[in-house]
C-alpha positions as a Markdown table, in Angstrom:
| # | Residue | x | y | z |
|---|---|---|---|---|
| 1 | Unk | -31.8 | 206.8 | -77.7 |
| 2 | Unk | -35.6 | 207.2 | -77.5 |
| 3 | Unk | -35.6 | 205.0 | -74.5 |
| 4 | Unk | -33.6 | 207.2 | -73.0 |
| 5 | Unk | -34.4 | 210.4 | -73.2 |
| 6 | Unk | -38.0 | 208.9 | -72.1 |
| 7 | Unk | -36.4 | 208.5 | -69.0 |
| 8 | Unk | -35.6 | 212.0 | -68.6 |
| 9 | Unk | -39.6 | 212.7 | -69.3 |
| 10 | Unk | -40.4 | 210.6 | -66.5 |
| 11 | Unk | -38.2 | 212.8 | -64.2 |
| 12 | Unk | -40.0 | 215.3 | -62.1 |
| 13 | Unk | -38.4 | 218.4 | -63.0 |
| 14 | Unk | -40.4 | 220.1 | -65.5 |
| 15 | Unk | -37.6 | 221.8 | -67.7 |
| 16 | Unk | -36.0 | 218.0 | -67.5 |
| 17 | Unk | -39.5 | 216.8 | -68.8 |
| 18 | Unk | -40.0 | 218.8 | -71.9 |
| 19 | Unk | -36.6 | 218.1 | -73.0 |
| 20 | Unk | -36.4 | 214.4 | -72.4 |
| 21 | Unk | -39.7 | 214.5 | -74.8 |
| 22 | Unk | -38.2 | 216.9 | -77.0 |
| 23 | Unk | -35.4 | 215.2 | -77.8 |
| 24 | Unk | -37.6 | 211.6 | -78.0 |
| 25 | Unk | -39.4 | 213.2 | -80.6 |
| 26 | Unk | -36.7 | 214.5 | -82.6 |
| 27 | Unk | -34.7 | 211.3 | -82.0 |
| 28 | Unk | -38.0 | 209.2 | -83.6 |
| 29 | Unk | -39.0 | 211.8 | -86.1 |
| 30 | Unk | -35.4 | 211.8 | -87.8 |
| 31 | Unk | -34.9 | 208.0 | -87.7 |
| 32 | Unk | -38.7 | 207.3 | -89.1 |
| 33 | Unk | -39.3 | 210.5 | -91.7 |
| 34 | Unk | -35.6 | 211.0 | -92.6 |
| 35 | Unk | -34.0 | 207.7 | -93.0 |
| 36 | Unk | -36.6 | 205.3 | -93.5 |
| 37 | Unk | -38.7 | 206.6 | -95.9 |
| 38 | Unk | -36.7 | 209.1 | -98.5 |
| 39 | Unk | -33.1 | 207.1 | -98.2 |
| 40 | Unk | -34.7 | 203.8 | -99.5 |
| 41 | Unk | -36.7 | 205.3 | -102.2 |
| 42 | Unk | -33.4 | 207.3 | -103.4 |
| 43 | Unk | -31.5 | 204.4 | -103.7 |
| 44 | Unk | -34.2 | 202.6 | -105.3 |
| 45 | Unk | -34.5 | 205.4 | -107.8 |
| 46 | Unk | -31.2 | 205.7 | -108.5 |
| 47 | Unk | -30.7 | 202.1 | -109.1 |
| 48 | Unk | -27.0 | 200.8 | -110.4 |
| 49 | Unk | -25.7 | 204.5 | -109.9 |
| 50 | Unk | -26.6 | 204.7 | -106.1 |
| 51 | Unk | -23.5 | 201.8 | -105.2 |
| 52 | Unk | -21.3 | 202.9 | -108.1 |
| 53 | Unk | -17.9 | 204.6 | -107.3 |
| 54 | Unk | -17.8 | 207.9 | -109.7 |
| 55 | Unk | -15.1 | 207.6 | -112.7 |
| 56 | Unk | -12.4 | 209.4 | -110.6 |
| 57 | Unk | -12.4 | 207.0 | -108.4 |
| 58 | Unk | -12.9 | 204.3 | -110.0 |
| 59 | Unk | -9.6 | 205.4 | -112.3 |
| 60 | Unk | -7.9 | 205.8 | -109.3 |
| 61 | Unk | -8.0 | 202.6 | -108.0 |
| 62 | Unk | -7.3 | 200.4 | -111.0 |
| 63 | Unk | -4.1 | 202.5 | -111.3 |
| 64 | Unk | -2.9 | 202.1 | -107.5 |
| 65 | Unk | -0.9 | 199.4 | -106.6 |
| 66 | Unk | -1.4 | 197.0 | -103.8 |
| 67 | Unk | 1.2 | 197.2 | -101.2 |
């Protein structure tokens, strides 16, 4: 997605421009700041409990029964 609203910066209309970079920068901000940094350190934090099902669920599936 970066790559291509890039693209749209190298355009020559100006209002095309600014929000080709715009978006570029929104697009690299969210996947850098957002997910790469604060998802892996909450999972790591949160250890066993970050891939367990909650007890609802988890009483919900050992009483269903396979079709």
């Amino acid at each position: 997605m970066v790559a291509m609203f890039s693209v749209l910066a190298a355009m020559s209309l100006i209002d095309v421009k600014i929000l080709g970079i715009g978006m570029a920068a929104a697009v690299l901000t969210d996947a850098t700041v957002v997910r790469a940094i604060p998802l892996p350190t909450g999972m790591a934090l949160l250890g066993e409990r970050a891939s367990a099902a909650p007890r609802w669920l988890r009483r919900r599936a050992e009483r269903a029964e396979p079709t």
